[in-house]
Backbone as XML, in Angstrom:
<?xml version="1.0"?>
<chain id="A" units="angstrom">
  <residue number="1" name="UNK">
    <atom name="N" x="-11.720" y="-3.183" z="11.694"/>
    <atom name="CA" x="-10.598" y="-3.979" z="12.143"/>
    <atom name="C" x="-9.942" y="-3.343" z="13.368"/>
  </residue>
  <residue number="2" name="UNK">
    <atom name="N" x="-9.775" y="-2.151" z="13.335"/>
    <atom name="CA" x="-9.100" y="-1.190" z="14.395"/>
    <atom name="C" x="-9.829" y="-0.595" z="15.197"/>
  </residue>
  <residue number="3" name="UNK">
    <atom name="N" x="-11.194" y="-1.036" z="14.976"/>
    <atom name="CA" x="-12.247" y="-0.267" z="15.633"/>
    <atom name="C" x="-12.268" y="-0.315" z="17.383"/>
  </residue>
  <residue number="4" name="UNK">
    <atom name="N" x="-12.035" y="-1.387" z="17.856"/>
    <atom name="CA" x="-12.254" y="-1.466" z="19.226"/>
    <atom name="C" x="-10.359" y="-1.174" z="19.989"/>
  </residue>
  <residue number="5" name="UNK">
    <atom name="N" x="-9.477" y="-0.586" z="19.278"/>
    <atom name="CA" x="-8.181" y="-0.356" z="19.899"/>
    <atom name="C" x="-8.558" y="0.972" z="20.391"/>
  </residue>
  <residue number="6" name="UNK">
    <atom name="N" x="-8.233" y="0.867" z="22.211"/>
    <atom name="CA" x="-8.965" y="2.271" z="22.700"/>
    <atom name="C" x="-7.254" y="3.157" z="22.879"/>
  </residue>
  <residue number="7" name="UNK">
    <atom name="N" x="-7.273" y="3.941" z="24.143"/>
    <atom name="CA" x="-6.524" y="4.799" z="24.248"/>
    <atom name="C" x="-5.159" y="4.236" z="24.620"/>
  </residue>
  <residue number="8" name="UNK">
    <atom name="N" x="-5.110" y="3.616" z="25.424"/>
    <atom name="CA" x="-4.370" y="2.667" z="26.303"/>
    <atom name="C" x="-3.433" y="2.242" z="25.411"/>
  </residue>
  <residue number="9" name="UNK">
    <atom name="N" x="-4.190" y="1.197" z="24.602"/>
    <atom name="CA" x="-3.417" y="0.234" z="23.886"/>
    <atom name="C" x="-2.894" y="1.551" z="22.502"/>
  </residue>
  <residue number="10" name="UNK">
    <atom name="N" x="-2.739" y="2.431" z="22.146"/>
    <atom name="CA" x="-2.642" y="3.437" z="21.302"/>
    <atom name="C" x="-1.112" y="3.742" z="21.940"/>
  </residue>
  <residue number="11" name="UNK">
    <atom name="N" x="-1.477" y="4.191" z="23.122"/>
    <atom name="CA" x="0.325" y="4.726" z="23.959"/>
    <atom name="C" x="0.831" y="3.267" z="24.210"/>
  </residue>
  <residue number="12" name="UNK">
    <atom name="N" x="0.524" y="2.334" z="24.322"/>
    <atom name="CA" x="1.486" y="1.280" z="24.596"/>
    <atom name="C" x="2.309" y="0.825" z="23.072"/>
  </residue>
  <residue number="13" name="UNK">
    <atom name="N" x="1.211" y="1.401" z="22.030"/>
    <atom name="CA" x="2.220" y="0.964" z="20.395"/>
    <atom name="C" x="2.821" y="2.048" z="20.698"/>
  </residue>
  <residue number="14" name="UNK">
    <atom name="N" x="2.699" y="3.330" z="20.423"/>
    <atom name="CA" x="3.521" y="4.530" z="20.628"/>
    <atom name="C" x="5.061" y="4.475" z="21.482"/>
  </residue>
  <residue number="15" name="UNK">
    <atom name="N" x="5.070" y="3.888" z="22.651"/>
    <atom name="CA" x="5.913" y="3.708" z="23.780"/>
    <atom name="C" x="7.112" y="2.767" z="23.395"/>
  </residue>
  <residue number="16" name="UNK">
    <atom name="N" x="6.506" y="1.665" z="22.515"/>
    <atom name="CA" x="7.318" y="-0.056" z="22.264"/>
    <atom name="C" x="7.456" y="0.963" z="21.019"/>
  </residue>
  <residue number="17" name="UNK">
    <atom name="N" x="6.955" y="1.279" z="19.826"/>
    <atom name="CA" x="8.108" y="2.329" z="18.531"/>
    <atom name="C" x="8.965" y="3.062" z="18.742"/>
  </residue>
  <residue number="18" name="UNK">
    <atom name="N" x="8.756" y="3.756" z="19.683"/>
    <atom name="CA" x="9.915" y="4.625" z="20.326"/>
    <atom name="C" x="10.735" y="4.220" z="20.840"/>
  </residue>
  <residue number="19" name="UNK">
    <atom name="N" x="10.818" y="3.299" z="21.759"/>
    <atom name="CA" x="12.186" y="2.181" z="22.379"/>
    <atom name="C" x="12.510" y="1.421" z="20.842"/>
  </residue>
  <residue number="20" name="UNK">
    <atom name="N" x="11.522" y="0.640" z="20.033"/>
    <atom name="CA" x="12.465" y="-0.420" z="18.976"/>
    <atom name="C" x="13.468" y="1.066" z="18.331"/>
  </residue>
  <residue number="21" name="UNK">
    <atom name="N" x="12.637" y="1.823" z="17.877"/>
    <atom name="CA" x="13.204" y="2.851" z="16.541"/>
    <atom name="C" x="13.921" y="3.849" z="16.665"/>
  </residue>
  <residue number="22" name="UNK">
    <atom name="N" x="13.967" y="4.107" z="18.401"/>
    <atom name="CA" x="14.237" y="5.271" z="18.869"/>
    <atom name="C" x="13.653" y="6.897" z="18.509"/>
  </residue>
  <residue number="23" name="UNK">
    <atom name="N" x="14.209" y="7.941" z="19.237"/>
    <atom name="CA" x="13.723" y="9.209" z="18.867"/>
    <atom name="C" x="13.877" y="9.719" z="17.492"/>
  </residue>
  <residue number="24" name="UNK">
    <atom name="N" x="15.347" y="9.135" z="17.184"/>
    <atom name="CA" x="15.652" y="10.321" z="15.701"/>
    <atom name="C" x="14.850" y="9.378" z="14.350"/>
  </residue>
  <residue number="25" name="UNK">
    <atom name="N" x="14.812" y="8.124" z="14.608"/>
    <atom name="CA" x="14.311" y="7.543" z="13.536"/>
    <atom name="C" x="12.594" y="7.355" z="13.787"/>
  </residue>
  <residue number="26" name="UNK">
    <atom name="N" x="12.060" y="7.977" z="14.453"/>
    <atom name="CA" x="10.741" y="7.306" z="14.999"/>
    <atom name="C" x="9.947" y="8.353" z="13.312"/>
  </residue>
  <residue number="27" name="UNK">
    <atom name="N" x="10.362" y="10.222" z="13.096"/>
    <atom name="CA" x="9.508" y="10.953" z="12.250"/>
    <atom name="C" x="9.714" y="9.881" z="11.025"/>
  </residue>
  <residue number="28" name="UNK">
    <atom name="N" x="11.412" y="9.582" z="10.480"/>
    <atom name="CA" x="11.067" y="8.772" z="9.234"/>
    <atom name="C" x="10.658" y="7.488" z="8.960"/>
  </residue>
  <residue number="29" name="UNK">
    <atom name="N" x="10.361" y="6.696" z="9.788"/>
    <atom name="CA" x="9.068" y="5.820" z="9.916"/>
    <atom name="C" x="7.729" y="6.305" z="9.623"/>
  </residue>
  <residue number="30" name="UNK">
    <atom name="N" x="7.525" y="7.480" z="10.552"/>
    <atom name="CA" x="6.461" y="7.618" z="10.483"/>
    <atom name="C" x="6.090" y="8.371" z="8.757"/>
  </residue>
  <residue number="31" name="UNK">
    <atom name="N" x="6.809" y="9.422" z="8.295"/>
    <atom name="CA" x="6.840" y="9.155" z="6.698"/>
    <atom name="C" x="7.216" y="8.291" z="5.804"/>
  </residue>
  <residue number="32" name="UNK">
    <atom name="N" x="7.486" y="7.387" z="5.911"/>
    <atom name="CA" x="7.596" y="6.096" z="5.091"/>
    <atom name="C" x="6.373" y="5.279" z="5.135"/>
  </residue>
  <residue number="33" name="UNK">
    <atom name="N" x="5.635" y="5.356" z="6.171"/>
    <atom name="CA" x="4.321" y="4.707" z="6.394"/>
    <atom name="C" x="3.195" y="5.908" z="5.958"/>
  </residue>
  <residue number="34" name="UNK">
    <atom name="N" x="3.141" y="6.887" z="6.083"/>
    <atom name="CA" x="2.738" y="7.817" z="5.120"/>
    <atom name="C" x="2.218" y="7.787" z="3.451"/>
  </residue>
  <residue number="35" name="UNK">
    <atom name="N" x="3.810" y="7.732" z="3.032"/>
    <atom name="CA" x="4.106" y="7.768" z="1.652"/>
    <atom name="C" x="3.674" y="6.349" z="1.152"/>
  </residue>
  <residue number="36" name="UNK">
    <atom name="N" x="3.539" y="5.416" z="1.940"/>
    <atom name="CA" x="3.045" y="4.111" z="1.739"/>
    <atom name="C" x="1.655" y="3.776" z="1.456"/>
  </residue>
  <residue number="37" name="UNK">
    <atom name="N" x="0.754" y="4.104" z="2.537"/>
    <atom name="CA" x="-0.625" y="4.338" z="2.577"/>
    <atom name="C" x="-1.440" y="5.503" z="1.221"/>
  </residue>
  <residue number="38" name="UNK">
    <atom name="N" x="-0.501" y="6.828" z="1.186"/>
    <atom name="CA" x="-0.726" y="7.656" z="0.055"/>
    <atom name="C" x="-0.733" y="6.457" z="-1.461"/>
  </residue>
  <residue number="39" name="UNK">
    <atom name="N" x="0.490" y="6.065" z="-1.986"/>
    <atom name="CA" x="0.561" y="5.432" z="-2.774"/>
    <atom name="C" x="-0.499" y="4.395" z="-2.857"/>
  </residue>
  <residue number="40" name="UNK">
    <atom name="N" x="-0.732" y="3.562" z="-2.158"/>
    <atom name="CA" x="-1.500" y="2.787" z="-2.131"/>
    <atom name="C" x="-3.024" y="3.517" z="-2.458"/>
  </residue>
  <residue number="41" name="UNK">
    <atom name="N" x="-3.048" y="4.486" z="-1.805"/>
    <atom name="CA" x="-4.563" y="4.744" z="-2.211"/>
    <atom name="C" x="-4.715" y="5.345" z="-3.411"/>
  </residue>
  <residue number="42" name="UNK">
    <atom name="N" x="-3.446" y="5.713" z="-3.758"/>
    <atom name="CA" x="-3.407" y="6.364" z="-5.379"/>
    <atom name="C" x="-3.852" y="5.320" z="-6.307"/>
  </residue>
  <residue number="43" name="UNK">
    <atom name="N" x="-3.045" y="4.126" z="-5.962"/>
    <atom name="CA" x="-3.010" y="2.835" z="-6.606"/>
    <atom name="C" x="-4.196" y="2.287" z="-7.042"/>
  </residue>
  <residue number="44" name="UNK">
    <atom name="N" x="-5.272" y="2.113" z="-5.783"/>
    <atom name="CA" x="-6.304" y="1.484" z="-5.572"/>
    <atom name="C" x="-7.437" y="2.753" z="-6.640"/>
  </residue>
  <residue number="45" name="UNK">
    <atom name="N" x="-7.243" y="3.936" z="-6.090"/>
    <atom name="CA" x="-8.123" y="4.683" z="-7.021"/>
    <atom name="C" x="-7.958" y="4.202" z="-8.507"/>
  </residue>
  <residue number="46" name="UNK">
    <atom name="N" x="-6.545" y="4.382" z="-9.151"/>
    <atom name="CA" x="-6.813" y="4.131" z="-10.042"/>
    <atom name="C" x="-6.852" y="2.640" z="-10.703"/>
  </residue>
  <residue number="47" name="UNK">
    <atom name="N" x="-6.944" y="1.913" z="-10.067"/>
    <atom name="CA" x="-7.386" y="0.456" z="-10.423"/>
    <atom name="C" x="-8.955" y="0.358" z="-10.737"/>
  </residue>
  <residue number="48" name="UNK">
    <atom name="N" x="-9.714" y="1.336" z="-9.254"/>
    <atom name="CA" x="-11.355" y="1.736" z="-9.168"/>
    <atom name="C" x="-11.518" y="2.337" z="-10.452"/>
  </residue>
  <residue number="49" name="UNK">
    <atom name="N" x="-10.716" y="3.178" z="-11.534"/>
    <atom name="CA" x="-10.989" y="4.045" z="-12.408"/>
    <atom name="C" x="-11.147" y="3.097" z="-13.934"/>
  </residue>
  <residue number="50" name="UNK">
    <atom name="N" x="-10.055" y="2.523" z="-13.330"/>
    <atom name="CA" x="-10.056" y="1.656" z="-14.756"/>
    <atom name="C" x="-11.256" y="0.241" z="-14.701"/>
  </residue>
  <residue number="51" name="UNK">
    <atom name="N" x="-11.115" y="-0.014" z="-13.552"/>
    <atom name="CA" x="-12.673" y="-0.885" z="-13.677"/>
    <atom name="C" x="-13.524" y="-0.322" z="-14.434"/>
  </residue>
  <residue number="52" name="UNK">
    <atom name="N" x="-13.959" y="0.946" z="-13.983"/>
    <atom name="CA" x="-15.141" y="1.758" z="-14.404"/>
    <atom name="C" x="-15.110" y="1.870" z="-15.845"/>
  </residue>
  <residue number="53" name="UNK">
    <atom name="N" x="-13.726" y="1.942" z="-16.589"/>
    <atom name="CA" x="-13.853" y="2.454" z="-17.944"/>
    <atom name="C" x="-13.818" y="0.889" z="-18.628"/>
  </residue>
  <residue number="54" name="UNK">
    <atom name="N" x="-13.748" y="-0.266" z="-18.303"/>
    <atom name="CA" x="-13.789" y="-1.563" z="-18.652"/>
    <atom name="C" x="-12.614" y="-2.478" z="-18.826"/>
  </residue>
  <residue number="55" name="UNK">
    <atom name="N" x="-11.888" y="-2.347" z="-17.546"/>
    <atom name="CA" x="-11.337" y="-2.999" z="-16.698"/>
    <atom name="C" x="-9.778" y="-2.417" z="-16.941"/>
  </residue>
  <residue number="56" name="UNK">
    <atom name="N" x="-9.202" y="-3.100" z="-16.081"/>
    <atom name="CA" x="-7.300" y="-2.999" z="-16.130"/>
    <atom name="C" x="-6.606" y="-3.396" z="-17.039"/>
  </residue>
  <residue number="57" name="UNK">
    <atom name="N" x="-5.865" y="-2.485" z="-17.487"/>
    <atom name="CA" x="-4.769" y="-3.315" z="-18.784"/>
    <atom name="C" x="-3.224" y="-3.507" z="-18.104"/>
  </residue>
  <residue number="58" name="UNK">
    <atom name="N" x="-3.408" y="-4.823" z="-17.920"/>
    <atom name="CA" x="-2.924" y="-5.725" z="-17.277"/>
    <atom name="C" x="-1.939" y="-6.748" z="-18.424"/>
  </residue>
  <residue number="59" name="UNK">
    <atom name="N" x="-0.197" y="-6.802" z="-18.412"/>
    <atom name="CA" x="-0.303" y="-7.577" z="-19.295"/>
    <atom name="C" x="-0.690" y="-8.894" z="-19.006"/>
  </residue>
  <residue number="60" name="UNK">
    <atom name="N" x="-0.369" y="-9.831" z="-19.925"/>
    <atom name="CA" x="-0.931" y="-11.643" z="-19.961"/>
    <atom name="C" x="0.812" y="-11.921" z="-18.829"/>
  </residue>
  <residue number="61" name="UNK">
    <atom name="N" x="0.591" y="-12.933" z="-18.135"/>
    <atom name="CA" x="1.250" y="-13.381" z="-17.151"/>
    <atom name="C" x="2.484" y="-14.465" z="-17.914"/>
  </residue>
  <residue number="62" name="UNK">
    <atom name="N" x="1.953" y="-14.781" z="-18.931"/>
    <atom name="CA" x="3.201" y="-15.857" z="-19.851"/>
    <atom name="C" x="4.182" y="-14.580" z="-19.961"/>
  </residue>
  <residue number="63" name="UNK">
    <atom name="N" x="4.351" y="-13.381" z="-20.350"/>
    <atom name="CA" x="5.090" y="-12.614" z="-20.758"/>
    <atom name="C" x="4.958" y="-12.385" z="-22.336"/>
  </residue>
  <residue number="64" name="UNK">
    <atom name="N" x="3.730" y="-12.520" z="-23.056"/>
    <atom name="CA" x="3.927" y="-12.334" z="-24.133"/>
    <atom name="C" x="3.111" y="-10.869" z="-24.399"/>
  </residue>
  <residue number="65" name="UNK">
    <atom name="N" x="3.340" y="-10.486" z="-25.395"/>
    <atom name="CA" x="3.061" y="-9.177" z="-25.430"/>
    <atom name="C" x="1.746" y="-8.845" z="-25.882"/>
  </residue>
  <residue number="66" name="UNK">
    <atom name="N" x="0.653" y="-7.972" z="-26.012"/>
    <atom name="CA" x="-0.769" y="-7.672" z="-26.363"/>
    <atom name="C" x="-0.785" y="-7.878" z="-27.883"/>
  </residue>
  <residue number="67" name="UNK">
    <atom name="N" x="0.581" y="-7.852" z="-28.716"/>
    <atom name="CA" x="0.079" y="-8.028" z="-30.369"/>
    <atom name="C" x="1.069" y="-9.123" z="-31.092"/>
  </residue>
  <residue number="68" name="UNK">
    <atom name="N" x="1.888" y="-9.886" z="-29.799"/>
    <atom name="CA" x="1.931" y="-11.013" z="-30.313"/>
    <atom name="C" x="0.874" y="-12.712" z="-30.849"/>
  </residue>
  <residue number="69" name="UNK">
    <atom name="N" x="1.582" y="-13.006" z="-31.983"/>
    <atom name="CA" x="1.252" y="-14.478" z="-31.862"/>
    <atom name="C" x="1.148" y="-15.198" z="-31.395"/>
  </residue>
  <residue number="70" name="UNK">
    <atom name="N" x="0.380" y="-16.445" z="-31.459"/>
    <atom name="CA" x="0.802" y="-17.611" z="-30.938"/>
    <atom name="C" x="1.704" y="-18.775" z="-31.982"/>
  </residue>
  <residue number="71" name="UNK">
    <atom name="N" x="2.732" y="-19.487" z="-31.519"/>
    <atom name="CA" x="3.723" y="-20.141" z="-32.487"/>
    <atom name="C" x="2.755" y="-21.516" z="-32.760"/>
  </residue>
  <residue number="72" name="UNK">
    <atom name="N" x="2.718" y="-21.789" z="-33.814"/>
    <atom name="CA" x="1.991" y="-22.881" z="-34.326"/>
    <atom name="C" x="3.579" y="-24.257" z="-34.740"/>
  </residue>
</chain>
């Protein structure tokens, strides 16, 4: 996806973050997008993990719980 963004266009994002965000806020952006990407890949691993062991425990989307009934 990012493959063909060369040098150029690299300092022109760099240049336009620094004017929107300025200097003092530009590092905690840049750790918030960090801590974002980390999580996420934590996330995704262990989603990959639980596939492997036979799938995600996920609850049911009605909101009912794994050892409820159904009301007759």
């Amino acid at each position: 996806m990012f493959g063909n963004i060369g040098a150029t266009e690299l300092i022109i994002i760099l240049v336009l973050a620094l004017i929107i965000f300025g200097p003092g806020k530009l590092p905690e952006v840049g750790k918030a997008i960090g801590r974002s990407i980390r999580e996420f890949k934590r996330a995704q691993s262990g989603l990959d993990e639980a596939d492997e062991q036979g799938g995600a425990k996920l609850p049911p989307k009605d909101g009912a719980q794994p050892g409820d009934r159904p009301e007759k």
